[in-house]
C-alpha positions as CSV (number, residue, x, y, z in Angstrom):
1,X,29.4,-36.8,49.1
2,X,27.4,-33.6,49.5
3,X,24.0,-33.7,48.4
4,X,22.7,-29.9,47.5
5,X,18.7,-28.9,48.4
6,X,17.6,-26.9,45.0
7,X,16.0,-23.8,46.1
8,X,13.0,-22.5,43.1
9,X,13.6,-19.8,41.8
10,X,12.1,-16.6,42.8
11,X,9.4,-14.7,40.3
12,X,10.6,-11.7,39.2
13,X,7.7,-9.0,38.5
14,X,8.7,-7.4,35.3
15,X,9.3,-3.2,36.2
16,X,6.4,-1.1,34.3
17,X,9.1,0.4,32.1
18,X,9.7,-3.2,30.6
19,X,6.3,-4.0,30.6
20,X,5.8,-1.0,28.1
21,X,8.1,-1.7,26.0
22,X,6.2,-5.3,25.9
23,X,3.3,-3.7,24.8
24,X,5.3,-1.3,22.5
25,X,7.2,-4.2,20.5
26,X,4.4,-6.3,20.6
27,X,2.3,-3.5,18.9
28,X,4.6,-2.4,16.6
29,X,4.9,-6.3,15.8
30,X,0.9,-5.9,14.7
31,X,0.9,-5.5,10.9
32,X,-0.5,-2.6,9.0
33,X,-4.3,-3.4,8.5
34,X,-4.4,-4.1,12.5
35,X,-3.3,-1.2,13.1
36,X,-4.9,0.6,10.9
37,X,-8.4,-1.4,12.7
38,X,-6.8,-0.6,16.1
39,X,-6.9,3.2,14.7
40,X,-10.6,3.3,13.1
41,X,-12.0,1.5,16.6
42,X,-10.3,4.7,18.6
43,X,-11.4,7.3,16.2
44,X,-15.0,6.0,16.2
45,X,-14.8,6.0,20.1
46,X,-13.4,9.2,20.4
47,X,-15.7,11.3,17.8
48,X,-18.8,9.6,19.7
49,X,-17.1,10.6,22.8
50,X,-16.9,14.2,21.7
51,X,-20.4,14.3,20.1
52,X,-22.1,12.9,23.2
53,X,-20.1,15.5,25.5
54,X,-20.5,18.7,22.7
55,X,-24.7,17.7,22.9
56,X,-24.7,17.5,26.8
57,X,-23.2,20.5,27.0
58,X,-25.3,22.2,24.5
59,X,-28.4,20.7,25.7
60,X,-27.1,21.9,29.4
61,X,-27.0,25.7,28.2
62,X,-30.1,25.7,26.1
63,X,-32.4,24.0,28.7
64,X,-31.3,26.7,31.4
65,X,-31.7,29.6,28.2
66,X,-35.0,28.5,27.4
67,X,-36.1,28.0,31.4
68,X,-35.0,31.7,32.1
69,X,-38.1,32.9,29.3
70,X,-40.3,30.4,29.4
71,X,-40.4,30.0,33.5
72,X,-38.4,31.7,35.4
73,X,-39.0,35.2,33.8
74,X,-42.8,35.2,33.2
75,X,-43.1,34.2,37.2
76,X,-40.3,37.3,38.2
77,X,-42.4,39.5,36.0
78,X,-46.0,38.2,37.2
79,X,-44.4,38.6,40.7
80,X,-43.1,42.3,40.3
81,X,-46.3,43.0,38.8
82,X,-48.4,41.7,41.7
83,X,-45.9,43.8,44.1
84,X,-46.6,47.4,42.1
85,X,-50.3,46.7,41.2
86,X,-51.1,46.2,44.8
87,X,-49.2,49.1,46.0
88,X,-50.7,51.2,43.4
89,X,-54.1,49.7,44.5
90,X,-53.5,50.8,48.1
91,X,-51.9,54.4,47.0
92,X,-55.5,54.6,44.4
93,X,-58.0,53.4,47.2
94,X,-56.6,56.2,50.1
95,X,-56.4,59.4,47.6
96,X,-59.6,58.3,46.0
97,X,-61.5,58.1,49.7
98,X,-60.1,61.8,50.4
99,X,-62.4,63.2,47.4
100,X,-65.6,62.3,49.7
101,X,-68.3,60.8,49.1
102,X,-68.3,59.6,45.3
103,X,-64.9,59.1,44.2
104,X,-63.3,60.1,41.2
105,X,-64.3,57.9,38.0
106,X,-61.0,57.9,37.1
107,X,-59.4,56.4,40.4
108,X,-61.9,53.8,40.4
109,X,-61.0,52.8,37.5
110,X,-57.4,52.3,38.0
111,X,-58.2,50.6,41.4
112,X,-60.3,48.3,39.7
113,X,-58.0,47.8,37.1
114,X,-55.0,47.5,39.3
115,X,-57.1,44.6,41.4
116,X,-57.6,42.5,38.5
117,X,-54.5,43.1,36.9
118,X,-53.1,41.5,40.8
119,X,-55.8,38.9,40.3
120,X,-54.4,37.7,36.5
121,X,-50.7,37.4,37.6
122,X,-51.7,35.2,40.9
123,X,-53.5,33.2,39.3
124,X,-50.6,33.2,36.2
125,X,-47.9,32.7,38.8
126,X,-50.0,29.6,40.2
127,X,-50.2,27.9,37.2
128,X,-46.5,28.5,36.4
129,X,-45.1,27.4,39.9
130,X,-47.7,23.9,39.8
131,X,-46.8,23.1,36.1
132,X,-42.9,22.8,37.8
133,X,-42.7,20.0,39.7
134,X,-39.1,21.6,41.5
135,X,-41.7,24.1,42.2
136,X,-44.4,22.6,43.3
137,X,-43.5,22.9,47.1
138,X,-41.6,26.0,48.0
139,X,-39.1,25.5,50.9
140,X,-41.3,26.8,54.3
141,X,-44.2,27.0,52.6
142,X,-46.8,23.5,53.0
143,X,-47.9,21.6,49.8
144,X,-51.1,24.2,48.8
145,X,-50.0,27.1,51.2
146,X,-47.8,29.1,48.9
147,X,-47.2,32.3,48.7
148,X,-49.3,32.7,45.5
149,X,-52.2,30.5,47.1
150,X,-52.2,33.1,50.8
151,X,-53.0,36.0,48.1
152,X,-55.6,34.4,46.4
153,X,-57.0,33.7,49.7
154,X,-56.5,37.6,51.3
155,X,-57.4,39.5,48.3
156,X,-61.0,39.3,48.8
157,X,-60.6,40.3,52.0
158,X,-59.0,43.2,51.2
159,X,-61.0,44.8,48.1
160,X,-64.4,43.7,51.0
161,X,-62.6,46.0,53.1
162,X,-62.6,49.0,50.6
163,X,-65.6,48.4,49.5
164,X,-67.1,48.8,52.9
165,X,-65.0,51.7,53.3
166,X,-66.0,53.2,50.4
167,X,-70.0,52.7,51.3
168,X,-69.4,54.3,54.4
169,X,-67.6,57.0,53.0
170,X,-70.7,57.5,50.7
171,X,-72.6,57.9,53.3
172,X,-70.4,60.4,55.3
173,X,-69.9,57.6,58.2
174,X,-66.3,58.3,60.2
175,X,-66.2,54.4,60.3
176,X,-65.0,54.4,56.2
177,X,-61.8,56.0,57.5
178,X,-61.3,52.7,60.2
179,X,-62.2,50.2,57.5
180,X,-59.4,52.1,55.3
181,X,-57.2,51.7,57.6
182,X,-57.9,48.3,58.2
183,X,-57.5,47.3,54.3
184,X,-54.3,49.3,54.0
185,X,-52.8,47.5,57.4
186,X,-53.8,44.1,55.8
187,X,-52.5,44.7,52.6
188,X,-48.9,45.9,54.3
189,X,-48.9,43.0,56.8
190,X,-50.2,40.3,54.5
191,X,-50.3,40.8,50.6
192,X,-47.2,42.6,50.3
193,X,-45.0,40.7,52.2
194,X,-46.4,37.7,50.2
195,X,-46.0,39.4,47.3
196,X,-42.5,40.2,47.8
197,X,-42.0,36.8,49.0
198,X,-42.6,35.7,46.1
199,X,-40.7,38.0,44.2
200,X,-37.4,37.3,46.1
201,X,-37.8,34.0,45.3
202,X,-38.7,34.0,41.8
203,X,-35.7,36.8,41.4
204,X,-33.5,34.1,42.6
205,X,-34.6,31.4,40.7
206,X,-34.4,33.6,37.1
207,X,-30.6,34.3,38.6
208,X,-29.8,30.9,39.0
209,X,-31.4,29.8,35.3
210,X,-29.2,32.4,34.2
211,X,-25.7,31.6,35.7
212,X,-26.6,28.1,34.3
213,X,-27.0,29.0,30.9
214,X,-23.7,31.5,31.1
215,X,-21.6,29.3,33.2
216,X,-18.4,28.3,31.9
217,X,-16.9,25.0,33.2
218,X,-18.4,22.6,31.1
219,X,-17.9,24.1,27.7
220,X,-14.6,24.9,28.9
221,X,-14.2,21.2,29.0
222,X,-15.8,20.6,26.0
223,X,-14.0,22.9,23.9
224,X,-10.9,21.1,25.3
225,X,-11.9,18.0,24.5
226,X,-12.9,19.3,20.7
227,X,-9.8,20.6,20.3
228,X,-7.9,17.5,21.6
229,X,-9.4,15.4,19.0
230,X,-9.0,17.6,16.1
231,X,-4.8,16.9,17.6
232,X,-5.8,13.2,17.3
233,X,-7.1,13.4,13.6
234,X,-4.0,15.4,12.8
235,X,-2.0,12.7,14.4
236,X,-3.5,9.7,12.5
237,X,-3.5,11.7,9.5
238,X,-0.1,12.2,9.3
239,X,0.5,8.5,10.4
240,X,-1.5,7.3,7.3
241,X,0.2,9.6,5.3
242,X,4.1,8.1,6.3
243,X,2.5,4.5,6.0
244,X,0.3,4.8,2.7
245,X,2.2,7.6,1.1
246,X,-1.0,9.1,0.3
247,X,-0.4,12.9,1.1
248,X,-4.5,14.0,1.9
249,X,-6.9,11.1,3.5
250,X,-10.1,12.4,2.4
251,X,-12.3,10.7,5.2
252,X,-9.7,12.3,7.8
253,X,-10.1,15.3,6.4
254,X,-13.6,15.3,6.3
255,X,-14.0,14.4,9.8
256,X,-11.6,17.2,10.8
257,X,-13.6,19.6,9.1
258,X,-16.5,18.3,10.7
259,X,-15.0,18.7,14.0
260,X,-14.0,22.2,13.1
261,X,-17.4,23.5,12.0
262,X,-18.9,22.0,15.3
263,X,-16.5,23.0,17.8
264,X,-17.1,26.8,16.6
265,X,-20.4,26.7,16.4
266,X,-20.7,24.9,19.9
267,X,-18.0,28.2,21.0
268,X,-19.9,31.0,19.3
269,X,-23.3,29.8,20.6
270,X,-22.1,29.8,23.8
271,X,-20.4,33.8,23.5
272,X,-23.4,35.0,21.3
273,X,-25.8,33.1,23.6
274,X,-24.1,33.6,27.1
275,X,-23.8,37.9,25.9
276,X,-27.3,38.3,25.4
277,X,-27.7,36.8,28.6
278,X,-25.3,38.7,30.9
279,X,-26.7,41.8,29.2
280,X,-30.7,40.5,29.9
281,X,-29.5,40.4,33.2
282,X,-27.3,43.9,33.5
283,X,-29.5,46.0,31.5
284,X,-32.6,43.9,32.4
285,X,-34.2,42.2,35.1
286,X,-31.0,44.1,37.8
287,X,-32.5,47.8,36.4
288,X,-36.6,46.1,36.6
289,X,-35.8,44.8,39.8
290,X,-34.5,48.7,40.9
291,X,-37.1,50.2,39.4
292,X,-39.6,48.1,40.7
293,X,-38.5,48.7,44.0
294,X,-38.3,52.4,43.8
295,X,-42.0,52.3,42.6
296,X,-43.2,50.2,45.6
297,X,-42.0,52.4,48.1
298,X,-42.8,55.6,46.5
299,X,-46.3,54.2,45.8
300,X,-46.3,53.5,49.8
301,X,-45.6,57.2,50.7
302,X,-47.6,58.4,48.9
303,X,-51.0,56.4,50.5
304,X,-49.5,57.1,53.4
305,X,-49.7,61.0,52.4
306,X,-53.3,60.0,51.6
307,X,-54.1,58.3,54.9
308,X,-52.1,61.0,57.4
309,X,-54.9,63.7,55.6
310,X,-58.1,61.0,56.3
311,X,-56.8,60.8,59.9
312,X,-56.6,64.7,60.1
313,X,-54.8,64.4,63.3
314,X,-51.3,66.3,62.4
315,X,-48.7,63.8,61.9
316,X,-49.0,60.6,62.7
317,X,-47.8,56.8,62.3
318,X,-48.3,57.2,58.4
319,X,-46.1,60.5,58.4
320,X,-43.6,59.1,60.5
321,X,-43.6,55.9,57.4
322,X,-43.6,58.7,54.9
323,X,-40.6,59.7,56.3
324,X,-39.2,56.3,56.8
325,X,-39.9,55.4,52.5
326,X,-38.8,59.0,51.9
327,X,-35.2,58.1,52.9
328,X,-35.4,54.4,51.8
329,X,-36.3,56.0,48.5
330,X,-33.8,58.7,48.3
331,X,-31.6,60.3,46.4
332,X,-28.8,59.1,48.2
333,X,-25.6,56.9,48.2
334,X,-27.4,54.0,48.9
335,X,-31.0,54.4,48.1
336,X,-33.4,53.0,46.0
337,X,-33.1,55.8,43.4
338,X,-29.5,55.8,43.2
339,X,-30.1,51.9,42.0
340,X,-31.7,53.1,38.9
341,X,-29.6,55.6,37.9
342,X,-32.1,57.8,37.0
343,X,-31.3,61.2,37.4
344,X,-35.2,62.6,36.5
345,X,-36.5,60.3,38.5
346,X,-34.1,61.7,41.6
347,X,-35.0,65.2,40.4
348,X,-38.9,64.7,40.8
349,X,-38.2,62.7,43.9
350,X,-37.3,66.1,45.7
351,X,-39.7,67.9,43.8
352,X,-42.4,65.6,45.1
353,X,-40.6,66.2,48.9
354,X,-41.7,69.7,48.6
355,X,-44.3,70.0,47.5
356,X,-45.8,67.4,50.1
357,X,-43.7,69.7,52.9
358,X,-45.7,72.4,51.8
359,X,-48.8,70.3,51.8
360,X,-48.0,68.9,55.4
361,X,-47.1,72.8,56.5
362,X,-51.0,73.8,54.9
363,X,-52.7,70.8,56.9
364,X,-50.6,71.6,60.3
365,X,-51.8,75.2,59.9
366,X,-55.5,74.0,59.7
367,X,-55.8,74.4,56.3
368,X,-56.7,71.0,55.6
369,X,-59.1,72.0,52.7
370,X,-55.9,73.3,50.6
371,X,-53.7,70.0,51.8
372,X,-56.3,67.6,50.5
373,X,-56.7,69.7,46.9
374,X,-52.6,69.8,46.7
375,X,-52.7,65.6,47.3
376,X,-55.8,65.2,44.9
377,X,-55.2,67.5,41.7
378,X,-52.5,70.5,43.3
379,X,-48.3,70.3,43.6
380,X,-48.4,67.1,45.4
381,X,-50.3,65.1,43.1
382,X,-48.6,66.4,40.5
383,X,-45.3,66.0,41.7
384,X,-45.8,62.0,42.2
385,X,-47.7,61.5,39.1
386,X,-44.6,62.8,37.7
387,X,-42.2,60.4,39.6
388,X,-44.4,57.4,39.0
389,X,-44.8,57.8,35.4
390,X,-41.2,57.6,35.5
391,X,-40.6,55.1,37.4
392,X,-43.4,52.9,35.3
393,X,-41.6,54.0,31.9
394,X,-38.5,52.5,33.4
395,X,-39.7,49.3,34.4
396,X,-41.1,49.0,31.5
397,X,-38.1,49.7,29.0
398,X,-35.8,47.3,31.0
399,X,-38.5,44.9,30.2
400,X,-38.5,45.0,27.3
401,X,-34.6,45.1,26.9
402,X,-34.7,42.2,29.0
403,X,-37.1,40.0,27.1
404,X,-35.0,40.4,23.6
405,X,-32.1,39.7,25.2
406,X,-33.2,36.7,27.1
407,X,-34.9,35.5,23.9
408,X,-31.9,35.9,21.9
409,X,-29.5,33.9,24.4
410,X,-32.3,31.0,24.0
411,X,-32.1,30.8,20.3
412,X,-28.5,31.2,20.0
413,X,-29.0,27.3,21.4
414,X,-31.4,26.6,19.0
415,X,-31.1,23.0,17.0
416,X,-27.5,23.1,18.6
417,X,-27.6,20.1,20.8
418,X,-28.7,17.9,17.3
419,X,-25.7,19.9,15.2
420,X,-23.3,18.3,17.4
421,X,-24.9,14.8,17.7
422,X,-25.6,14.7,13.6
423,X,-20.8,16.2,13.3
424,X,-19.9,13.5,15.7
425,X,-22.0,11.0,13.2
426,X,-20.1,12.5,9.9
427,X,-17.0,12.8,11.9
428,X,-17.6,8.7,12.4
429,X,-18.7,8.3,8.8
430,X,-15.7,10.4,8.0
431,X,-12.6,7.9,9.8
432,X,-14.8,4.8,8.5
433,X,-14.4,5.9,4.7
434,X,-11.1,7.2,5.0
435,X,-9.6,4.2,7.1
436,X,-11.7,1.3,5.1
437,X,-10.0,2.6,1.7
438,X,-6.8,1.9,3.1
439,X,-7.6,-1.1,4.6
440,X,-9.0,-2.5,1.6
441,X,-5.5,-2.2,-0.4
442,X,-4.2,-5.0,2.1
443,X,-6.9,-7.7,0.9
């Protein structure tokens, strides 16, 4: 007699397509009211979802908006304006010492006034960069050794230099002229280059606030994610609607509309905010920062037309950085000029050119009497009070272009973050009316 071994059986893993239609028969096996739970507990999830997603994203854009005119402008503009007022300073402190003796009321003035106008927006830009705690140490610069902190620290130094050079001038000493010389070299070695430091890097900062607050991959995904749901409310309502034969569910529809009003609010802050933005930037701070530019180096030239007539040697290092600012200035493809667009500002550019060719052709033909009127009050100074008036009503215009634009983008964010949080909660309220009612025909 054979006695057979039974061998188990072995387990057989069910494939996922049978363990779906588990699920599926199993679910459609739930009756009515726990589906209709099932339903209300996805809906609630989902609008919170969306609300929580529709604020971030909101709150994202807004915070970078309001950053780009409460920080990161007022420091680009305090930084520009240390830039120019120390140029003009320099340009102001070498025409003035060419008068002799006394110098004009007038230039003293504006020296003075461009000195603690450099003063104001140090100390301005200071108190913005420490009140930031991402700003607080600036990459290659030591905790306290800032940019901002090395002016504040060399710009005594610099207006004791002039003022020495001024006494001496006073007193008809040659030594004024060396002490001139000195200020100017430490304000072009030192201040300046600190001062644009801090420029570049303020620049850079107000374009990075900026492509936050205009950027577009996270209310890409929001929108998305708005506009999937308002498919899932669809859905569900026209599931209730085969189930209940009831043709409109009020709550449903209420927490579509909902849905609707804040998806296109969240989507035309974002274009009405992010335009006003882009165009701060285009027609704003890009044309300031041109401008600004154009003014620095023009203001340079024309000190160093100043300090080439105080040296009264013929041409020398400071014509030969004339020259150098003359074609960094332009007109030109590729010049600082040709940035702005300005075609008056180009125009007085080369008017400037000759007239200080003429004045440079007076002072090599030992006429230096005639070259020093023309730089004071003749052609020359005309010429560049001209161009710089220019130059200053351009900065000035894109200024103020971009601080109502810039201001605009930040309240096109305004209250929005809240908006969405407060339509996600009616949208909630909305799927809890509309699905109880229903659920409380089964009881």
């Amino acid at each position: 007699m054979t006695t057979s071994v039974g061998v188990a059986p072995a387990t057989v893993t069910p494939a996922p397509a049978v363990r779906r239609a588990g699920w599926r028969s199993r679910l459609e096996g739930e009756t009515t009211p726990a589906r209709l739970r099932l339903l209300l507990a996805l809906l609630i999830l989902l609008c919170l979802a969306w609300g929580a997603l529709a604020a971030l994203t909101a709150d994202q854009h807004a915070s970078a908006a309001a950053d780009v005119v409460a920080v990161s402008e007022p420091l680009s503009l305090d930084a520009e304006q240390i830039y120019t007022s120390l140029s003009d300073a320099d340009a102001i402190a070498a025409s003035a010492f060419l008068a002799g003796g006394l110098e004009p009321a007038e230039a003293r003035q504006r020296y003075q006034a461009d000195i603690a106008q450099a003063a104001v927006r140090i100390e301005a830009a200071s108190a913005l960069v420490g009140s930031s705690a991402a700003r607080t140490e600036m990459p290659g610069h030591p905790a306290g050794q800032t940019p901002a902190a090395g002016l504040s620290g060399q710009l005594p130094v610099y207006t004791d230099e002039v003022g020495t050079a001024r006494a001496d001038n006073r007193l008809g000493l040659p030594l004024g002229a060396a002490y001139l010389r000195e200020a100017s070299a430490l304000l072009r070695g030192t201040l300046l280059p600190a001062a644009s430091d801090i420029y570049t890097r303020e620049s850079a900062q107000l374009t990075s606030a900026s492509a936050q607050a205009t950027g577009l991959p996270l209310i890409v995904i929001a929108v998305v994610a708005g506009l999937a749901l308002g498919y899932v409310l669809y859905r569900s309502s026209r599931w209730l609607s085969r189930h209940t034969h009831r043709v409109v569910n009020y709550g449903l529809l209420l927490a579509g509309l909902a849905g609707l009003v804040s998806l296109v609010w969240l989507a035309s802050a974002f274009v009405i905010g992010r335009g006003d933005l882009l165009h701060a930037q285009q027609q704003g701070s890009a044309p300031v920062q041109a401008f600004a530019r154009a003014e620095v180096a023009a203001l340079r030239a024309h000190a160093d037309e100043s300090l080439t007539l105080i040296d009264n040697k013929g041409d020398d290092s400071y014509q030969e950085d004339y020259l150098a600012q003359q074609k960094l200035l332009g007109p030109g493809p590729g010049s600082l000029l040709a940035a702005t667009g300005s075609s008056q500002a180009a125009a007085q550019a080369q008017a400037w050119y000759q007239a200080h060719k003429a004045l440079r052709e007076q002072d090599d033909a030992a006429n230096h009497p005639a070259a020093v009127t023309s730089a004071q009050t003749g052609d020359a100074a005309r010429s560049f009070a001209r161009l710089s008036a220019t130059l200053s009503e351009g900065i000035g215009t894109h200024q103020a272009t971009f601080a109502a634009s810039a201001r605009g983008g930040r309240d096109a964010f305004t209250g929005l973050a809240v908006g969405m949080i407060v339509a996600s909660l009616v949208m909630v309220a909305g799927c809890v009316w509309g699905l109880s009612r229903r659920l409380a025909e089964y009881r």
